[in-house]
N, C-alpha and C positions, 0 to 999 in steps of 0.2 A: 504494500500500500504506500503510496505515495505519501511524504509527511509523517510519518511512522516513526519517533523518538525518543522517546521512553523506554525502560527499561522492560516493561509489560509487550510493549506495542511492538519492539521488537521481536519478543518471546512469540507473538502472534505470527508477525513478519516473518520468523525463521520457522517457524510451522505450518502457515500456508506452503511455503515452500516444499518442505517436508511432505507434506501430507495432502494439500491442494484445499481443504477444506476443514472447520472447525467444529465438535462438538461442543459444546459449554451445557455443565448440569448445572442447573437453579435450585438454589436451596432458600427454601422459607422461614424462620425461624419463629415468625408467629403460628406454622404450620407442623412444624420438627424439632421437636428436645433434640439437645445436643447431642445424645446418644441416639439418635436416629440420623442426626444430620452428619455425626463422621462417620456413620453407616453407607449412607448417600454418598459421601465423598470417597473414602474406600474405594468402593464399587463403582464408582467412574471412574477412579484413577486406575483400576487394577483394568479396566475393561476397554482404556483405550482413548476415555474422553482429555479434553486437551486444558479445560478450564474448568473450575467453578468460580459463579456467581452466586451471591449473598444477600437477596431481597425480597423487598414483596409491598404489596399496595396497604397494605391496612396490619401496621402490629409491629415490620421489622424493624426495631430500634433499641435503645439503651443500652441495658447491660446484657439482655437477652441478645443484642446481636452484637456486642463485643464477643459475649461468652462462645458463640456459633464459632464466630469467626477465628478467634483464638484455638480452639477446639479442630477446628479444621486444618488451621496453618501448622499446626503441630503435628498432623497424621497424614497428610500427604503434599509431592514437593510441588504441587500445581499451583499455578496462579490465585488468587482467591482476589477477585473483581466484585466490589459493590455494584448493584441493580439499584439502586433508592429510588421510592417508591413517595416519598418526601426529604423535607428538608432534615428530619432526624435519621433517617437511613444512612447514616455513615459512621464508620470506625476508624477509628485510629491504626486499628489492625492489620487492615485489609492491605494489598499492595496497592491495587490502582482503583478507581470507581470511574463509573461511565458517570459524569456532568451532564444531565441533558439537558435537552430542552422540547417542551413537545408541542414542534412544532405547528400540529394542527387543534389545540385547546382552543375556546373560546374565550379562556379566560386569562387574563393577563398576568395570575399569579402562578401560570405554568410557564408563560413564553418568556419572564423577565424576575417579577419578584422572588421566585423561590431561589431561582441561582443568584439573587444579587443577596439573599439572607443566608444562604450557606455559603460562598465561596471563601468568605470568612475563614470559617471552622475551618474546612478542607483544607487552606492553604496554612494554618497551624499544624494541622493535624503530619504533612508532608506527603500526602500519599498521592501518587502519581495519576495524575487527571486525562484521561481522554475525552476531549470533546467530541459531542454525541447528539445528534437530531434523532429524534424521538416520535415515530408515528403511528397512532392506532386507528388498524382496520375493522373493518365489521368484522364480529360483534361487537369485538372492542371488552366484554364482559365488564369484570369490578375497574380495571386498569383505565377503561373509557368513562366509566359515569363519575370513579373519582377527580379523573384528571378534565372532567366536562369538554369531550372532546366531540372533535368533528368528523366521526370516522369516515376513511376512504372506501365508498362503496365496493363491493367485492366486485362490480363488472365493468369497474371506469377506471383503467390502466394508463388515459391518460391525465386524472388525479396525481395517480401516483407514481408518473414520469414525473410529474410539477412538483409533488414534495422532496422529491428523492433530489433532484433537482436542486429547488431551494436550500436544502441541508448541503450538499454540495458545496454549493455558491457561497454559502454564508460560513464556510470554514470547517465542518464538523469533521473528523479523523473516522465517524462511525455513523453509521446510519441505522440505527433498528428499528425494525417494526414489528407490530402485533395484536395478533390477532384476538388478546387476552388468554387469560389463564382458564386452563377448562372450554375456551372454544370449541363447539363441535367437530371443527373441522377445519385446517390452517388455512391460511392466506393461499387464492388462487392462483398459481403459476403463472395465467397471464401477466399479475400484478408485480410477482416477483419479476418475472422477465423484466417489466417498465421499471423497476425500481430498482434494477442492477445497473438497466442501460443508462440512467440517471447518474450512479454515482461511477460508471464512466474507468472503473480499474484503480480510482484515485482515494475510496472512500471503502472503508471496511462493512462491507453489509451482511448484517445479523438478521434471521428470521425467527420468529416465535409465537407461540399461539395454536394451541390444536394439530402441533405434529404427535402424531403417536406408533405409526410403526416406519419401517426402516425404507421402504418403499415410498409413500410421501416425503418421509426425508431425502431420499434420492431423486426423486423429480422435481424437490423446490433449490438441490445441491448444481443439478444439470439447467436450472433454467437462471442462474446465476450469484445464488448466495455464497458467503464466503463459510456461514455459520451457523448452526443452528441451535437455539436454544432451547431445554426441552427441561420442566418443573412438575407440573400436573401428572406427566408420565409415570412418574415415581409413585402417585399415588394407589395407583390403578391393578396393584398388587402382582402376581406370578412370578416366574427369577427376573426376579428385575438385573442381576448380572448380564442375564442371558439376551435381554431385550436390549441392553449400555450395548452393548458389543455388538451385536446386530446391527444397531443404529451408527454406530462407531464406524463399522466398515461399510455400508452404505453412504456415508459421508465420505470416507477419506478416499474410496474406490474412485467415484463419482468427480470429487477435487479433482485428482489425479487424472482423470480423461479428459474432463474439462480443462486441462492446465494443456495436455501433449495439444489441445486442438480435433 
């Protein structure tokens, strides 16, 4: 990715490479005791996943997600990236956090107040910031009604050529979007296709939202994401090893064709 300098952002950088595309598990900690949550971590690190992420829309914060986080960075050597879900979703612990911004809210304390009230902290805290545009699609679930958002229709790709676009233009190192958490059903491929072509090779683009088996992960990996985010998954019970890994090599297979051409 283009602009790529940080110590995390590199770790990314040199794993795309690697591997052509990114798993990242989401861990909730308003959803998982810590001993479930470096259960979850474990088991994505032993099965292949490349990141975890440490968030969630309603709960993740204080000491509960110090405590995660801490918990996590101790039991495996993978990145551990905040997702903040608000202005208290951040640790001191974590290596890097996505900084967003979402940019299709209606409301002006997503597009401007909440980073101008946390950048503060973060930039005490030390921990290595990627800037990050932030969009949710239909349904958008709890992620869309908290953040009072405008979602991207699932059948107007050219929406969300224009947000992918926008984020782009206006500097962001990452562009994710989603579909929310527990979505039926991920973000349409057309949409991904227009929101790869958007960030153009230059902008890291993360999908999430209603992937659950390795197969939609592989057609949202070949229609241009870099990464796939996958939280809800974990809830939905059987070897959930079995599923990490599944999804894992459907990801990095996928990167990898998509990388030769």
């Amino acid at each position: 990715m283009v602009g790529f300098t940080g110590k995390v952002q590199k770790y990314y950088q040199e794993r795309l490479e690697e591997r052509g595309a990114l798993l990242s598990s989401l861990i909730d900690p308003d959803k998982q005791s810590g001993e479930i949550a470096v259960k979850v971590a474990k088991q994505s690190y032993e099965n292949d996943a490349d990141v975890i992420l440490v968030g969630g829309s309603i709960g993740a914060q204080g000491s509960e997600l110090d405590d995660t986080v801490k918990l996590i960075r101790e039991a495996v050597p993978l990145p551990v990236v905040l997702f903040p879900g608000s202005i208290a979703g951040v640790s001191q612990y974590a290596h890097a956090i996505y900084f967003m911004q979402m940019l299709n809210s209606r409301d002006v304390y997503w597009l401007s107040t909440a980073q101008i009230q946390s950048a503060p902290v973060v930039a005490k805290m030390g921990i290595e910031v990627i800037p990050t545009a932030y969009v949710v699609v239909e349904p958008g679930q709890a992620v869309g009604w908290i953040g009072a958002a405008n979602p991207v229709p699932r059948d107007r790709p050219d929406l969300a050529f224009a947000c992918g676009l926008a984020g782009r233009f206006m500097g962001a190192k990452a562009l994710l979007i989603d579909a929310g958490s527990g979505a039926p059903e991920p973000t349409p491929v057309s949409l991904v296709k227009a929101f790869a072509k958007a960030c153009n090779g230059e902008v890291f683009f993360s999908v999430g939202g209603g992937v659950r088996t390795a197969e939609q992960a592989a057609e949202i990996i070949k229609a241009g994401a870099n990464d796939i985010r996958i939280g809800t998954f974990f809830e939905g019970g059987g070897d959930i090893p079995k599923k990490i890994k599944s999804m894992a090599q459907a990801i990095h297979s996928n990167g990898k064709k998509r990388a030769k051409g």
